[in-house]
PAMAR-696883 format. One record per residue: x negated, y negated, z of N, C-alpha, C in turn; residue in three letters. Coordinates in steps of 0.02 Angstrom, whole numbers, plus 50000, padded with zeros to 5 digits. Atoms other than C-alpha are relative to their C-alpha. Layout:
! residues N
XYZXYZXYZALA/...
! end
This chain:
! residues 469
500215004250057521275290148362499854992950025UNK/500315006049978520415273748388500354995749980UNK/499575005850026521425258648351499704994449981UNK/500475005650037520415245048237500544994249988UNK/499645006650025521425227048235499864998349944UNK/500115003150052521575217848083499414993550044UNK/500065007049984520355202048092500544994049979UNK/499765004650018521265184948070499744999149909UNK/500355002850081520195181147924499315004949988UNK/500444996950025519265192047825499165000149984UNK/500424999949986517485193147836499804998949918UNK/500135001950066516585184447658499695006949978UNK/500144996150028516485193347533499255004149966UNK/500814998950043514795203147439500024996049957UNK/500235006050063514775191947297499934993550008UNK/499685009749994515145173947369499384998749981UNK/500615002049991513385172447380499355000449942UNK/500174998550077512955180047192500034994249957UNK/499835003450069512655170947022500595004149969UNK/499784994050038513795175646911499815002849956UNK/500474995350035512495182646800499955005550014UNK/500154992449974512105194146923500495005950030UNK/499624995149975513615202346974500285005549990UNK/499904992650019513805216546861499185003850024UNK/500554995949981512655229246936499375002349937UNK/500715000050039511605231046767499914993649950UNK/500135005150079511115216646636499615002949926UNK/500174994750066511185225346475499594992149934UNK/500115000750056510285217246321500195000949944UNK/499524997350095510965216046130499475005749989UNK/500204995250050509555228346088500425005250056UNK/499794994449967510145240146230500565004449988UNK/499224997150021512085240246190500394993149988UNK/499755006949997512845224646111500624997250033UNK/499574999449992514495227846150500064999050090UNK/499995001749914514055229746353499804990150014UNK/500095007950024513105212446313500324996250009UNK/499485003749994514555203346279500495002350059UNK/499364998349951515685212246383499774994550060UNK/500525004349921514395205146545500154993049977UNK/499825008750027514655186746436500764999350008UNK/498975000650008516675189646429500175001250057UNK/499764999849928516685193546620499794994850033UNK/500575006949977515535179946672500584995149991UNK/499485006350023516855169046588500505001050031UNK/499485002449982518275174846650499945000950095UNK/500205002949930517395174246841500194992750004UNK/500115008449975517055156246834500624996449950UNK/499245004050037518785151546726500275001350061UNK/499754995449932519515163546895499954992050040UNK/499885005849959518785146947001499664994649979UNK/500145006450019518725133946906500744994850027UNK/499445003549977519945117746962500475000149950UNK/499414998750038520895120146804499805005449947UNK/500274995050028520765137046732500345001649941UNK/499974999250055521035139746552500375006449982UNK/499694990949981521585159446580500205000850034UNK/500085000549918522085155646733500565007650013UNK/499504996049960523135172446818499985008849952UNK/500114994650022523275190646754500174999849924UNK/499794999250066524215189246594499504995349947UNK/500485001750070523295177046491499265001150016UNK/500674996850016521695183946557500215006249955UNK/499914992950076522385200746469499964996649927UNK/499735000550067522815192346338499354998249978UNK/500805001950049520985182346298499525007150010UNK/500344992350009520055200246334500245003849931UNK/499784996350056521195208646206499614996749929UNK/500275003150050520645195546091499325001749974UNK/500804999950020518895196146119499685007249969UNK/500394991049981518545215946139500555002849909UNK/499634996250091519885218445965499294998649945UNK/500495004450035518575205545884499345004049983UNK/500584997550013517055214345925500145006649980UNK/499984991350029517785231345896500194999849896UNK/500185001950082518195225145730499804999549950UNK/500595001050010516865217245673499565006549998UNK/500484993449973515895234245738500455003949930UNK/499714995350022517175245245647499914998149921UNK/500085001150066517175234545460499145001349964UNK/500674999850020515235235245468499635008350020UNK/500114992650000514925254545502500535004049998UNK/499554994850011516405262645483500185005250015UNK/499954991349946516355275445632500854999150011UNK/499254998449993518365270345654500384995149955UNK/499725003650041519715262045574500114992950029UNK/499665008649964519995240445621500495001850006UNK/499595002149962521195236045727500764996649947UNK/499715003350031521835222545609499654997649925UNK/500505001250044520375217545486500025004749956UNK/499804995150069520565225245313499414996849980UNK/500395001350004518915216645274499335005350005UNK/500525000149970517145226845255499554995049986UNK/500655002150007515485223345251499295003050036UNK/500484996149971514215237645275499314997949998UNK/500595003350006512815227045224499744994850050UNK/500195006249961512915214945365499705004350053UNK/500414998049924511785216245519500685001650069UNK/499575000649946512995222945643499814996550085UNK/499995004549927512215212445807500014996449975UNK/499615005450013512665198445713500365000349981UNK/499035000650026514335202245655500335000350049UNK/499745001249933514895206245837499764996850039UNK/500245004349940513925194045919500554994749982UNK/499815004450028514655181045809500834998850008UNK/499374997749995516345188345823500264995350065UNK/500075002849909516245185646030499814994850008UNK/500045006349983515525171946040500654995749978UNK/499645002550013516755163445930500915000250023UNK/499334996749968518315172846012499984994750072UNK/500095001949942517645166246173500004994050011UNK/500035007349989517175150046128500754995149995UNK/499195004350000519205145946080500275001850059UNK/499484999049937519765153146223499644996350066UNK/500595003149943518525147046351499484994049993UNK/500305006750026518125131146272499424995250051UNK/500315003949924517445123546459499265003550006UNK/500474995549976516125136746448499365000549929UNK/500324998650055515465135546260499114999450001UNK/500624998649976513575132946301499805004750026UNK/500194995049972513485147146402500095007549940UNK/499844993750082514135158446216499544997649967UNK/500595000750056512945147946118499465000850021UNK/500714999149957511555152546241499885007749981UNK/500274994449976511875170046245500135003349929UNK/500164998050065512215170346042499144999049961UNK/500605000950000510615162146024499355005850004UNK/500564995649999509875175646116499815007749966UNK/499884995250065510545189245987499574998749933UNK/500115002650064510125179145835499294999849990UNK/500715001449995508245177545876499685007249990UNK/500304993849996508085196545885500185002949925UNK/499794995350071509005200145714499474994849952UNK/500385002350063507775198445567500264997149946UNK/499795004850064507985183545446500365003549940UNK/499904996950064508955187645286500344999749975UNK/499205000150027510475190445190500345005050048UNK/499264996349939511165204245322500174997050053UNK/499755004549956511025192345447500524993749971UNK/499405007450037511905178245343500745005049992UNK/499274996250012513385191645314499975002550055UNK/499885000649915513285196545501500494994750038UNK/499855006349989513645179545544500584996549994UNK/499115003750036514945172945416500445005650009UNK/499634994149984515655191145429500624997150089UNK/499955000249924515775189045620500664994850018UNK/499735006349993516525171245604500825002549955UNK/499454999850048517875178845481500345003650035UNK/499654992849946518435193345586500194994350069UNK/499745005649953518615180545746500404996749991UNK/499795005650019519645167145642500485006049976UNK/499174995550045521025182745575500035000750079UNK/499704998549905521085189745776500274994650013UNK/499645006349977521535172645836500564996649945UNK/499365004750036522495167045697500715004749982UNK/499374994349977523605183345720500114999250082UNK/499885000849919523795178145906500254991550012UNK/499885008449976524065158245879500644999650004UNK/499305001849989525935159145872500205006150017UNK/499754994249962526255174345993500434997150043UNK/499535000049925527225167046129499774995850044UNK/500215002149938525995164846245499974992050023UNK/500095005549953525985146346284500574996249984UNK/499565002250021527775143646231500214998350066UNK/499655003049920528575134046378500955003550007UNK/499454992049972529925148346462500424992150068UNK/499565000749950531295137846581500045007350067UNK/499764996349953531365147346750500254996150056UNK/499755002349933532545144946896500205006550033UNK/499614992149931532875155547059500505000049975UNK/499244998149994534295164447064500314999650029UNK/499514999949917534685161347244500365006350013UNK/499534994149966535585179347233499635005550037UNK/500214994549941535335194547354499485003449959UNK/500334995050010533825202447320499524998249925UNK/500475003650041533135192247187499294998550022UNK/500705001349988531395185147171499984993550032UNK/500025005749968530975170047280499334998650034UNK/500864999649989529225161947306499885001750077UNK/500194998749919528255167847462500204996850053UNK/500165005449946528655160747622499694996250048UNK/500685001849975527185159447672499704994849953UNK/500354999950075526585151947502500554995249968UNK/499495002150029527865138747472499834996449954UNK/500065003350064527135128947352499645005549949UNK/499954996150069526955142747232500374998449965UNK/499695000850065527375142647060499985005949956UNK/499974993650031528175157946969499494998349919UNK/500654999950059526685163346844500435001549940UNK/499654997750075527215165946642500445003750020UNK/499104996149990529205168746660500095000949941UNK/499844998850052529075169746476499585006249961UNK/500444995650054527705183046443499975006449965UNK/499794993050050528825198146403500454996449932UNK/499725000950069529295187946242499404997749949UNK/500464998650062527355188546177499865004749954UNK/500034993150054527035198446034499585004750028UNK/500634995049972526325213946105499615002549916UNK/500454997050055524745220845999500295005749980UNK/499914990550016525045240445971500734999250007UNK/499354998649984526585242946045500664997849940UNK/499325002350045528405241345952500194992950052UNK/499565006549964529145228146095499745002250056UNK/500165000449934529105223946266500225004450033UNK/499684996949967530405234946294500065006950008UNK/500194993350022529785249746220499835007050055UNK/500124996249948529135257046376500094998650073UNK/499875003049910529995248146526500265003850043UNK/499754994949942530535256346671500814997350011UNK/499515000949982532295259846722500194996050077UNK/499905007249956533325246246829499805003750086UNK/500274998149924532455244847040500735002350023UNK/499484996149962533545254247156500404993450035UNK/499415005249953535185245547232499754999950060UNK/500635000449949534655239147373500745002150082UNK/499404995749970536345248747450499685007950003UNK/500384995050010535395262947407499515004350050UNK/500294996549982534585278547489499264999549985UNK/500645000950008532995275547390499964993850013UNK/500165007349989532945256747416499595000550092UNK/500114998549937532985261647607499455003950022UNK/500594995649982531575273647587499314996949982UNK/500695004550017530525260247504499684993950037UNK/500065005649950530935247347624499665001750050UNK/500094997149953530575257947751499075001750004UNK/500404999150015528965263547688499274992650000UNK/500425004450007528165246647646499914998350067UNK/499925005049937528675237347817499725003250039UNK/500494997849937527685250347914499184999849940UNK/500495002350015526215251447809499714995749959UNK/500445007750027525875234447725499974996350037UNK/499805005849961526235225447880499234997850007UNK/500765003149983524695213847915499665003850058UNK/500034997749927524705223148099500065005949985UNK/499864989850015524915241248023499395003050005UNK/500674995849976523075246748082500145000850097UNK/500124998749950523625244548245500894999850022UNK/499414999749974525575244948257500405007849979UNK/499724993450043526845259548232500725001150009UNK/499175000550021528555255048148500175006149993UNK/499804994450005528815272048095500075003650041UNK/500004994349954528625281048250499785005750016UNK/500404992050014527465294248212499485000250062UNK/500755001049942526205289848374499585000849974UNK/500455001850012525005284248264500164993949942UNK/500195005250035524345268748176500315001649946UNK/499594998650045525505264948024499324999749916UNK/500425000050060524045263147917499275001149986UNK/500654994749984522295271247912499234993649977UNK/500395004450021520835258847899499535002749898UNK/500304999750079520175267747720500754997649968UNK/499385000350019522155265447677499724990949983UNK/500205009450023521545244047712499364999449948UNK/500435002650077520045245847618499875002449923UNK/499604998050072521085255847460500304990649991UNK/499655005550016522145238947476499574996449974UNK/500445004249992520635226947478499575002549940UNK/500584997950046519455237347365500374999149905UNK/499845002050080520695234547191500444992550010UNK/499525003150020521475218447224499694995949954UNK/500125005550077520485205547119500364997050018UNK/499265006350014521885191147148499334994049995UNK/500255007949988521105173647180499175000349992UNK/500495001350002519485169547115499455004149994UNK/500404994450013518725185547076500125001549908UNK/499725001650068519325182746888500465005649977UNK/499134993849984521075194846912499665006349974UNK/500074992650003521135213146896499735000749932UNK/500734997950065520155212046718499415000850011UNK/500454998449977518795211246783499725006150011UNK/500054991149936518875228246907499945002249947UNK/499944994750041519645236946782499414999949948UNK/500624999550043518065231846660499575003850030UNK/500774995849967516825238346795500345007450006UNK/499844994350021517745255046782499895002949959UNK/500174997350077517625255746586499144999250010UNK/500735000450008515765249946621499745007850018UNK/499964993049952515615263646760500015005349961UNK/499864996650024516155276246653499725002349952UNK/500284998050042515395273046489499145001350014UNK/500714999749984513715273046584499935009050023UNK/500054992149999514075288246646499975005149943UNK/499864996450062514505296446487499665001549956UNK/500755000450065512835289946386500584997749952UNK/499605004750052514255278646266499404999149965UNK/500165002150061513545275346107500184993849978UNK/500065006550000513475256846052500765001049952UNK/499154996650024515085264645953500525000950021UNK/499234996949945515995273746073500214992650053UNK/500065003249967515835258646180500514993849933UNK/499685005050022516565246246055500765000849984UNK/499484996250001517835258146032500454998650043UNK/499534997349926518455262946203500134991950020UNK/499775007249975518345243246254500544997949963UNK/499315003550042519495238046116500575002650017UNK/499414997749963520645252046170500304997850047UNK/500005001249941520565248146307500514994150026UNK/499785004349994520825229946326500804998849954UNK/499285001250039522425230846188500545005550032UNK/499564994649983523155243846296500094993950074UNK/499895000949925522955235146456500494990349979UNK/499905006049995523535217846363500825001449988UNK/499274997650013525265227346307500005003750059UNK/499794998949954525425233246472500114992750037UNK/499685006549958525625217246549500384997049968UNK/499545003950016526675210146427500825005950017UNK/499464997149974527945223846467500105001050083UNK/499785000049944527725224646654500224992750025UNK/499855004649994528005204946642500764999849971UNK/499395001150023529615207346537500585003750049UNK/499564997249950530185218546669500054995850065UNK/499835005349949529735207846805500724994850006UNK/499575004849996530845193446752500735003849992UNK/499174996950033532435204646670500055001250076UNK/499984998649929532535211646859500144998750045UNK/500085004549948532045198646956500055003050064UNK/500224996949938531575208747130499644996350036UNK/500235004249953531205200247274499395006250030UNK/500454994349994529635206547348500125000850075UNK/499894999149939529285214347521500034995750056UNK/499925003349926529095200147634500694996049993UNK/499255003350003530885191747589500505007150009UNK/499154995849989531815208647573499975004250083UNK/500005000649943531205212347744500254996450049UNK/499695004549953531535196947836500664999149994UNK/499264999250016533235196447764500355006549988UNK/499734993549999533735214747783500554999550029UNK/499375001249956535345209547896500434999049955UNK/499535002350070536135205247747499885004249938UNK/500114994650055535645218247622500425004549985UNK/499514995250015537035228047640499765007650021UNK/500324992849978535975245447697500044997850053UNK/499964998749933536335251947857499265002950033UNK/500344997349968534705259347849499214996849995UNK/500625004749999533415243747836500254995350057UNK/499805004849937533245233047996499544993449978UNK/500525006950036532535214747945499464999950091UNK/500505006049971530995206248053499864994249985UNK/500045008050016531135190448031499364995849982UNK/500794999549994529125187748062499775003249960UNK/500274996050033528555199347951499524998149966UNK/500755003750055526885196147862499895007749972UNK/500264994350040526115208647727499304998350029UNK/500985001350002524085210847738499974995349944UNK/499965005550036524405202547587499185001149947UNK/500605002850052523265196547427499644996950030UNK/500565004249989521435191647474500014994049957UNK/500115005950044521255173147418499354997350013UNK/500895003549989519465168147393499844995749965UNK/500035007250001519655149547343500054997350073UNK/499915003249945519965145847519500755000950034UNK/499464998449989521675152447535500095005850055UNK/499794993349936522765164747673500205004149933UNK/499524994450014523315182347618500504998049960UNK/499245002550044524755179947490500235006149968UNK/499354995250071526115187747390499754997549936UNK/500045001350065525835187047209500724994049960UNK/499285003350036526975172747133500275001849940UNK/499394998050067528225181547003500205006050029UNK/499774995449989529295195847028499765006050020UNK/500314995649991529145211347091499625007349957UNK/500014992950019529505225646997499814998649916UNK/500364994049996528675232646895499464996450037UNK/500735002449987526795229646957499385000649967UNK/500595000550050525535222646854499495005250018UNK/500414997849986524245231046940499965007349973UNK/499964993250055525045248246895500045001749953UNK/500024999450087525385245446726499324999849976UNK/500774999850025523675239546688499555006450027UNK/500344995549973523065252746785500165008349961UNK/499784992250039524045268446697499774998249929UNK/500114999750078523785260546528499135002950020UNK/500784998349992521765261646585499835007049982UNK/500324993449993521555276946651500235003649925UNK/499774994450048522625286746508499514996749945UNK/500425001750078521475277346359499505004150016UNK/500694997349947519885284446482500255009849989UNK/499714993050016520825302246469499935002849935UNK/500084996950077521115303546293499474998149959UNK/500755002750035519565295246236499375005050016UNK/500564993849990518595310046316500265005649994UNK/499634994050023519905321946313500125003250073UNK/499984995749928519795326146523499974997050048UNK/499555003849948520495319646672499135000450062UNK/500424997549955518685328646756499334995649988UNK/500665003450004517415312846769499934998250036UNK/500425004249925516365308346912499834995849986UNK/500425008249993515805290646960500144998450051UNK/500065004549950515455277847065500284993449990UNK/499895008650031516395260747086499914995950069UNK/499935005849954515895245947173500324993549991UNK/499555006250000517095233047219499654993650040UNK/500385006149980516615214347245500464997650039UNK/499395003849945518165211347350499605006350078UNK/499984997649927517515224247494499084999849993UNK/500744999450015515515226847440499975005450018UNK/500414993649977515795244847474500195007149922UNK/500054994950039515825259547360500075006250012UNK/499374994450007517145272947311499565004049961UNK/500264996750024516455289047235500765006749961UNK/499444996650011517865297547119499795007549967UNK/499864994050051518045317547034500004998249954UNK/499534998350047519185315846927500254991449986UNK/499755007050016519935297946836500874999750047UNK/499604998649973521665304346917499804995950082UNK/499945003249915520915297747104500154994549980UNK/499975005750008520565281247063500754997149966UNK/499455004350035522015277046956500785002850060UNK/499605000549942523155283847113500024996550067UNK/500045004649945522205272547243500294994849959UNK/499655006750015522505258947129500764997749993UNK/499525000649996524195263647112500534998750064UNK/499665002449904524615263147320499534994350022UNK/500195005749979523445248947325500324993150034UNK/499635004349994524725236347316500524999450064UNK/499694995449929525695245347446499794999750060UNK/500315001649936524545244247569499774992050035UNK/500075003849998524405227947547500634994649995UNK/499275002949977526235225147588500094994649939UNK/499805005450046526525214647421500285003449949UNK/499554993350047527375230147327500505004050029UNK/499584991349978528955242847344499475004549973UNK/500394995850024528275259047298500314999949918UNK/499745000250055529445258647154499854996449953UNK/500045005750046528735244047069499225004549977UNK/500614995850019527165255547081499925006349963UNK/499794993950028527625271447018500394999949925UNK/499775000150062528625265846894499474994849944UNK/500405002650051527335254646816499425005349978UNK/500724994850019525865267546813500315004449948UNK/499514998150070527325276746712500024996949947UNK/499685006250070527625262546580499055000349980UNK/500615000249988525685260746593499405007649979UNK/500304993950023525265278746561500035001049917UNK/499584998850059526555279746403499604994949961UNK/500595001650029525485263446333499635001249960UNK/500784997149992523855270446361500255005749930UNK/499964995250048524425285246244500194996449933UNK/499825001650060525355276446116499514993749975UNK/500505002450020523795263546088499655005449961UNK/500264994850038522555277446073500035004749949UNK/499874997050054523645285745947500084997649924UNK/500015004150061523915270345832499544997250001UNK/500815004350032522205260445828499605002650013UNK/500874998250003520345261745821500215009449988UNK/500194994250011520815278545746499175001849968UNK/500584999150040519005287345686500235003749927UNK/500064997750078518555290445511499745002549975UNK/500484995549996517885304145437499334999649962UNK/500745000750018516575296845352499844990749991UNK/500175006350019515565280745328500104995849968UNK/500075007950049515475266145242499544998649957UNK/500525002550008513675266545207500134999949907UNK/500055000850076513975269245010500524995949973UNK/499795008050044514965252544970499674995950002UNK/500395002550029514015243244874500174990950013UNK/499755005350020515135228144905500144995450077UNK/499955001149962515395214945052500614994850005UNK/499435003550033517265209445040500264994650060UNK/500115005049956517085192545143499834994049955UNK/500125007650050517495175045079499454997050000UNK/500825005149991516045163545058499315002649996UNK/500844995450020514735178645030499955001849939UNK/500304997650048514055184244889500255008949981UNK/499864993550000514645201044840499175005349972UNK/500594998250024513215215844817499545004350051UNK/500624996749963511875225344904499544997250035UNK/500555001749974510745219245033499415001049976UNK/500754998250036508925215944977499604998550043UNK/
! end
């Protein structure tokens, strides 16, 4: 077997060199699919929030959280004005309104509170909706519709939690969480965000995983063991384990590399969007199914992070490059520390080295968001058996999956390979993350068995009640 070194520094990425216009592989149009439309406007945003000098969303959780917002909004909006499923939250119709202006209006306005730095770039690309819908009264109830549905989403989200100021201090104890040491001026991300109101879900705690293994422990020892040969930065060409071969397989580095999203790629929302894109393109989505599955989607993946965050902190797990270097003291006879130890680590593409993720270990965002995904993607078609193609902007190369089952298992040893996860923080989140995914899809955007089209009435303040003319 050939032995491939790591480089020092990673070779730039496919996108550095992109607009961010252009970086979803298609540019959909409101007549084409409104819902993709915006989506391409709601990623765009949270790219350039990703590297901006003070980012508004800044890190995985409150990007979940402004996605949930936006993608409830337009599914909303979509759902009160045709009536293919039931709202989210909106008890409001209005079958008379132009639906590309009731979800344009929606999005834009979702977007514009959350992404305030960016509002020109929503009134540009509402603009370019509004010009195509024909003058009238359905557009005027489109509009104010749109604006009404936006202003209940956010004003059911303004006193959630999220920007409540959380006290955190180390613990200083064995085996706790402690910022990188590589990475010392880190700052642990939202220590408070398993006490936001999750959407769907009952609580944070509803679906958390049972407590990480003692680190006295037989399994602790098998996880330790596991990471420190293949996440090591040098695991393409070293071999802790002893097997006379390389501890880690160069597609194994570009599984790591191909889902991380961290720094400046606008976090794992993103990916996981070009998946749902991926997917519904494949599928032939309906400007329906599509407003659908996104809303699922995003309220599944935004209650998965508020529970793999509540587990994080209750926990507090130190991650692999501290419980490594300090293994002499762990109490297991059957972990040896390296003092040196580096992970491959999180790509940072602001200008940064390789890093650990700053906040706890266990569970792992990545898997939670990732099990809630795939299982919405499952039950929303009904079969685990869908081919596609995904291209990642962290490697510029392109994975070709069966079945939704591959992908959501690379992404689940992703982290792993990238020495910034036990396996346990992985396994057990894609668990918590699966459970989710089901219990979303079973309580919202249920469908309905029939339309809307025969109410006569458009029950929205400030309109006119009555029949379009």
């Amino acid at each position: 077997m050939n032995r491939v070194s790591m480089p020092t520094r990673l070779p730039a990425p496919a996108w550095e060199s992109l607009e961010p216009r252009l970086l979803l592989s298609t540019a959909y149009t409101p007549g084409d699919d409104v819902i993709l439309y915006w989506n391409q406007v709601a990623m765009d945003a949270l790219l350039a929030d990703s590297q901006a000098e003070a980012p508004q969303q800044g890190g995985p959780t409150p990007a979940s959280r402004a996605a949930a917002i936006v993608f409830a909004a337009m599914a909303d909006a979509y759902a009160a004005v045709t009536g293919e499923f039931e709202p989210y939250l909106v008890d409001g119709t209005c079958p008379q309104a132009d639906v590309l202006a009731a979800v344009s209006q929606s999005a834009h306005d979702t977007l514009s509170a959350l992404f305030s730095d960016q509002r020109p770039a929503f009134d540009d690309a509402l603009d370019d909706v509004l010009e195509a819908v024909p003058d009238g009264q359905a557009e005027q109830k489109g509009v104010t519709f749109g604006a009404s549905v936006a202003g209940e989403i956010l004003g059911a989200r303004e006193n959630d939690n999220a920007d409540a100021a959380v006290a955190y201090t180390l613990r200083g104890v064995l085996g706790s969480y402690a910022v990188d040491p590589l990475h010392l001026d880190q700052t642990p991300l939202t220590p408070g965000w398993g006490r936001v109101t999750p959407y769907a879900i009952e609580s944070s705690t509803q679906f958390g995983p049972p407590p990480f293994p003692a680190l006295t422990s037989e399994d602790y020892a098998a996880v330790f063991n596991e990471v420190k040969a293949v996440g090591a930065a040098d695991a393409e060409t070293a071999d802790r384990d002893g097997d006379g071969v390389p501890d880690r397989t160069p597609e194994q580095t570009e599984i790591g590399l191909f889902w991380a999203y961290d720094s400046g790629l606008g976090t794992p929302m993103r990916l996981y969007d070009q998946v749902l894109v991926a997917v519904a393109d494949q599928q032939d989505n309906t400007v329906g199914q599509n407003a659908r599955l996104f809303g699922l989607a995003f309220l599944a993946m935004a209650d998965a992070g508020i529970t793999a965050w509540q587990a994080k902190y209750e926990y507090d797990v130190w991650r692999p490059v501290l419980g490594i270097r300090y293994a002499a003291v762990d109490g297991n006879s059957d972990t040896f520390e390296e003092t040196d130890w580096t992970p491959l680590g999180a790509p940072d593409h602001l200008g940064g080295t390789p890093f650990t993720p700053p906040f706890p270990s266990y569970t792992s965002g990545h898997a939670t968001f990732g099990g809630a995904l795939f299982e919405v993607l499952r039950r929303f078609y009904g079969t685990d058996e869908i081919a596609f193609s995904l291209t990642s902007e962290e490697t510029g190369t392109t994975r070709q999956y069966d079945t939704l089952s591959q992908p959501q298992q690379e992404n689940l040893l992703s982290r792993l390979y990238l020495g910034v996860h036990w396996r346990s923080d992985q396994v057990e989140g894609d668990i918590d993350g699966v459970e989710i995914g089901e219990y979303v899809y079973d309580h919202v955007y249920t469908p309905t068995p029939a339309r809307l089209d025969s109410l006569a009435t458009c029950d929205v303040p400030g309109l006119p009640k009555g029949a379009v003319t």
